[in-house]
N, C-alpha and C positions, 0 to 999 in steps of 0.2 A: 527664316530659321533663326535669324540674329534675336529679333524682338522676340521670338517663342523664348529661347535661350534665355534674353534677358529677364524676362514676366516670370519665370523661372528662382532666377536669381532673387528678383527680387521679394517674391514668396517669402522664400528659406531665411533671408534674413530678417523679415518679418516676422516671423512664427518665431525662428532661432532653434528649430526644431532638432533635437540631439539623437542620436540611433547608437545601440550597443554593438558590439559584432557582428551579432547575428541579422542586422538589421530591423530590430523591434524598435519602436519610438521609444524612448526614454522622459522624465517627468524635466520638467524646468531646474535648469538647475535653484540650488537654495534662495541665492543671493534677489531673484528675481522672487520670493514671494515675500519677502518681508514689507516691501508695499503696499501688498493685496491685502494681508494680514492687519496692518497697522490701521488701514481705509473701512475693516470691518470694526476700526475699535477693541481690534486686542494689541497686546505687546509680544513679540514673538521672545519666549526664553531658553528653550533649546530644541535642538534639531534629535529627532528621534530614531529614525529610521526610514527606507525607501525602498517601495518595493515596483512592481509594473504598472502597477493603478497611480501610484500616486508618494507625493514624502509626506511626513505625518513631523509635525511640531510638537512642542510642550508650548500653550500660549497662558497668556492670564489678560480676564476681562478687564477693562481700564476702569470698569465703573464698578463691579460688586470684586475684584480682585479674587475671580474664583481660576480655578487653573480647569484649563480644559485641555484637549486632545486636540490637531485641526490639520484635517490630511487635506491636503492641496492636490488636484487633480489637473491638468491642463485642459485647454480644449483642444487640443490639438492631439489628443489621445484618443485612440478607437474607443476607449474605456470610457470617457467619459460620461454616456447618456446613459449606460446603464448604470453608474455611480449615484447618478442622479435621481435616474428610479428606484431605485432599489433602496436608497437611506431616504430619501420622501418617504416609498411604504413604510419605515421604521416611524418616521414623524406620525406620521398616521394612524399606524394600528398598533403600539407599542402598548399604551396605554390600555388597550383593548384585550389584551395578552393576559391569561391565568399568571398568580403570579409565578407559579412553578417554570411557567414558561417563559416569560419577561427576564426571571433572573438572569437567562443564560443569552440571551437577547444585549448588544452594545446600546445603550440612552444616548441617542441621538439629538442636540436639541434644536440647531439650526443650517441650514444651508444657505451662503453667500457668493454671489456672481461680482467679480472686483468690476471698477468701471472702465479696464479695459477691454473685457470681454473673453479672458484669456485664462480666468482663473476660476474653479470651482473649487469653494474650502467647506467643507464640513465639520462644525464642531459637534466635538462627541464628549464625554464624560473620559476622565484621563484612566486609564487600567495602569499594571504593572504587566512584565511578563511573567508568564507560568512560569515554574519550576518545571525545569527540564526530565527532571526521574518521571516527573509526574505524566506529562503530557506523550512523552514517546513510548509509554505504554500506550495509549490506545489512542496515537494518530500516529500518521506516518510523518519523515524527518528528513533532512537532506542529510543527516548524517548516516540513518537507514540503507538511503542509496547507496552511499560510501562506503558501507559494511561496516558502519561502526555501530552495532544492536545494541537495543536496553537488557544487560542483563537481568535488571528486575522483571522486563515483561516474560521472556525466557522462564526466567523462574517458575511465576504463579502461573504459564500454560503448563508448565511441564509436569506442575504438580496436580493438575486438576483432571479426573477420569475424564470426562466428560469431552474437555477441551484436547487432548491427549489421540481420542478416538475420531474425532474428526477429523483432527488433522493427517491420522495415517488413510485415514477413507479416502479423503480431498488428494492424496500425494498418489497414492495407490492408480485414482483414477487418473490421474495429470500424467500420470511417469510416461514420456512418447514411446519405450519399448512396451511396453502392458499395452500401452492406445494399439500399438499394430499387432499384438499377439490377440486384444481381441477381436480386431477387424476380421483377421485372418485366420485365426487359430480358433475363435468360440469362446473367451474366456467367457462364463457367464456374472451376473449382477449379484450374486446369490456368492460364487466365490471368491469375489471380490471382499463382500461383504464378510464371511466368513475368515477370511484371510486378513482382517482390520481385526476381529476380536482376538485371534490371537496370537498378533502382534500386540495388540496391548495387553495379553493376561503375561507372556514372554516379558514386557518391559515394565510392569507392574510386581513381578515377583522377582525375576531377577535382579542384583547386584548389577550387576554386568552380564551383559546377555553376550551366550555365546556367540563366537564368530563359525561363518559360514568356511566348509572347506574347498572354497573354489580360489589356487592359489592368489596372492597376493593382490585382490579386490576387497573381499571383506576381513581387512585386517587395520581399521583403523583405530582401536584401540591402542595398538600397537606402535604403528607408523606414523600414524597420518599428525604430521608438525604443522599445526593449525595456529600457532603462537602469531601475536600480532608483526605486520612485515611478512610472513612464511606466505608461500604461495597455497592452495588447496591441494591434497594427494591426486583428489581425482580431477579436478577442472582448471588447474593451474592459474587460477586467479588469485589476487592476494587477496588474504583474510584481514583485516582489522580487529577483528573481536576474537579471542578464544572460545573453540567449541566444549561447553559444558560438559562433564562425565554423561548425565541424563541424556543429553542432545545425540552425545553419539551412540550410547546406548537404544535409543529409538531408533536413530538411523540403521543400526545393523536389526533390530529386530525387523523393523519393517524389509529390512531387504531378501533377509531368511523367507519370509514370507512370499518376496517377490520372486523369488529363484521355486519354490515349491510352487509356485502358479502358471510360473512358465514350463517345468518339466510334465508337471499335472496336462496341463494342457495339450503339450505337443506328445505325451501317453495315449490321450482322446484321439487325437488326431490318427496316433500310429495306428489304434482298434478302429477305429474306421475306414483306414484304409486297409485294413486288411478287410473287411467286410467289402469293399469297391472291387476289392482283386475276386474274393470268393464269388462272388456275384460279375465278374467281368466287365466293371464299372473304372475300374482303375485311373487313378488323375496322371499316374504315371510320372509322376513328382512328390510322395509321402517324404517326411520330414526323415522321417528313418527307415530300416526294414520292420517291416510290421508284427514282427516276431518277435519284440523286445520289449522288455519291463523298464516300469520308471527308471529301477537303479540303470539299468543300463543307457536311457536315456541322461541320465545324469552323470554318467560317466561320460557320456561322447562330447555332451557339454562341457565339460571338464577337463577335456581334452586337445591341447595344440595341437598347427599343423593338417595334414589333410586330413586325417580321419577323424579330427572334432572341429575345433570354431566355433566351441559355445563361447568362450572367456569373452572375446572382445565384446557377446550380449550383454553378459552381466555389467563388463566395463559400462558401457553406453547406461544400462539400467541403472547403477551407483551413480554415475555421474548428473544421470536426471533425476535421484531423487536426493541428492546433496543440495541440488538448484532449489527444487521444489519444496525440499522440507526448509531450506532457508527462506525461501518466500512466506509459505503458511505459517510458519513459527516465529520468525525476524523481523521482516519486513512488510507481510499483507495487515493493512490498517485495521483496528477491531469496530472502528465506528466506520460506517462508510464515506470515501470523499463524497460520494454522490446522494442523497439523501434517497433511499428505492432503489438504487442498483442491487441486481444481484450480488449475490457473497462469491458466485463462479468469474462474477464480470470484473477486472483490474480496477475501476474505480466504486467496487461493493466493499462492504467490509467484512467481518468475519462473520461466520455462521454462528447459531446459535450456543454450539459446544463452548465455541472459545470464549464468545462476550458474557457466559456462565462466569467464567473464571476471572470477570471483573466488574463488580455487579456497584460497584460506584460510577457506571458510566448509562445507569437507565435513566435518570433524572432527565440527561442531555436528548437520548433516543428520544421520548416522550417528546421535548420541546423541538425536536426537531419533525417526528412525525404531526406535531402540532399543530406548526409552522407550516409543513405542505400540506396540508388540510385545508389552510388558511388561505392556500395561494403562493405560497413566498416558501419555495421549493429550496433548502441548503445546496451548495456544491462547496468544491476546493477548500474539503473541511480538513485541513493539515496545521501541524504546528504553531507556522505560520501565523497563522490565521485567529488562535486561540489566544485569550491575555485573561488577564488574574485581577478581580477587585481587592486593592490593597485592605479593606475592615473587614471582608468576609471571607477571603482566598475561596472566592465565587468564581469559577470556570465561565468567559464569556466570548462569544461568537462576535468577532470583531471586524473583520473581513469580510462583507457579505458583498462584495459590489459582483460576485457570479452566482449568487443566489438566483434560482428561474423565477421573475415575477408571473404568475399564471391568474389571479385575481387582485383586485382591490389597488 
């Protein structure tokens, strides 16, 4: 056990392997790649940034004094091999690349193994980074997660038909009360759909669309203190960002909508079961007595205490579509992280309404549907990942070491 122990030990000091918290391997620290660096012939001149793959330098060549980029990868990182494939395929087929598609593509020009056997550096062509307005429009951001939203991207959905309708279709079907109203109740695909149109002619004509009269749920024009620090009215999380007049305006339209689909529905239910009783079929559980009109279903739903119990639905309802329109609207990417995911799947990006309403990002789609054409499938297309050619402020794909190589 001693000698196990020790062969052990003396691994870890050899490697000098680093782990963050969570226990994920971390990159060498800095001081240890300046040798590797100088051994390929460059001069190392500032330290850029580091991320799980790897720390990325500012170097200059000793011989033509050109500045390059040079992400240092260890070997001793699970990352490694595919870093290795993956900016090879750029060696490789770059060149081969339309230029529409190349542009968006990082110029890769060499990869070097130091001669300790410890070091993978890739030099690439030096970028800037993106401007931040620009790029947390259409990727996602850790500031995103945070709740701190682009109000520019906000904006140009909110103002666009198109983008506007799909997103109450996408929330409508998401909301987990509608999911079991229509497991259980019959909503059909057709009311749903019906019920997206007008909500959006409701937030398209009105100022301010009126509030629903189910007390003190849809009253957030009103209430609801969304200012940055304030916790949410209805989900008690803190907000970071102020919710736009527009924003909250759709939120209550679409919820109008969602309260007439729920009484509509459990209306259906009540004429059917009276049909089950006339007919001596009875489930002997109807939602209500089956002698009752919407309004009066909508009263009982509006009602505390034993003889109603609708409110806390609606609560549950507001609350899941506050989450959900802040996903489709805030936070869901408009390009996909995954290059073919679905727009329904977490890492898809938005559906066709919404990448309407930002049509400077087809260029990128193209080279990225290109690219998987090619073999060389994009992933973990975020922020991140994305940097800026300082003579062209050309958007480029910098980060590819989780690109899926599938050919060439």
């Amino acid at each position: 056990m001693k000698l196990l122990f020790e062969h052990w030990r003396k691994f870890i000091n050899e490697e000098d392997t680093r782990y963050d918290e969570n226990g994920n391997v971390l990159p060498d620290s800095p001081d240890r790649h300046t040798t590797a660096i100088e051994e390929a012939g460059f001069t190392l001149i500032k330290y850029l940034g580091m991320g799980k793959m790897g720390v990325v330098y500012e170097v200059e060549d000793n011989e033509t004094k050109q500045r390059l980029a040079a992400k240092v990868v260890g070997r001793h990182l699970p990352q490694y091999y595919s870093e290795r494939k993956n900016y090879n395929w750029i060696i490789k087929n770059r060149d081969k690349l339309p230029d529409d598609v190349k542009e968006y593509v990082v110029d890769v020009y060499s990869l070097f193994e130091d001669s300790s056997g410890k070091h993978l550096i890739i030099f690439m062509e030096l970028l800037k980074p993106a401007p931040k307005n620009v790029v947390n429009q259409i990727f996602s951001s850790t500031a995103a997660l945070k709740g701190e939203y682009s109000p520019e991207k906000e904006e140009r959905l909110l103002k666009d038909e198109n983008a506007v309708y799909e997103v109450i279709l996408d929330v409508l079907k998401k909301n987990s009360i509608l999911r079991a109203e229509r497991k259980y109740m019959g909503i059909r695909e057709e009311s749903m759909v019906e019920a997206a149109k007008r909500a959006l002619r409701a937030y398209l004509v009105n100022k301010t669309v009126p509030k629903n009269t189910v007390p003190n749920v849809y009253t957030m024009v009103d209430i609801y203190d969304d200012s940055p620090g304030k916790q949410s009215f209805l989900t008690g999380k803190p907000q970071k960002t102020p919710r736009s007049p527009q924003w909250r305006n759709l939120f209550n339209a679409i919820l109008n909508e969602m309260e007439e689909l729920i009484i509509q529905t459990r209306f259906e239910e009540a004429k059917e079961e009276k049909r089950r009783q006339a007919g001596g079929r009875s489930r002997g559980h109807g939602v209500v007595d089956a002698d009752v009109s919407a309004d009066a279903i909508r009263t009982h739903l509006h009602t505390t205490g034993k003889d109603g119990g609708g409110i806390s639905v609606f609560w549950a309802a507001a609350a899941g579509l506050e989450e959900d329109l802040t996903y489709y609207v805030n936070k869901k990417q408009v390009i996909p992280l995954t290059y073919g995911m679905s727009k329904d799947r977490p890492l898809g990006g938005s559906g066709p309404g919404v990448q309407g309403a930002f049509p400077e990002i087809e260029g990128i789609l193209n080279a990225m549907k290109h690219l998987t054409q090619m073999g060389f499938n994009p992933r973990d297309m975020h922020t991140e990942n994305i940097m800026m050619r300082a003579d062209t402020n050309q958007l480029v794909m910098t980060d590819v070491g989780l690109f899926l190589v599938t050919k060439g």
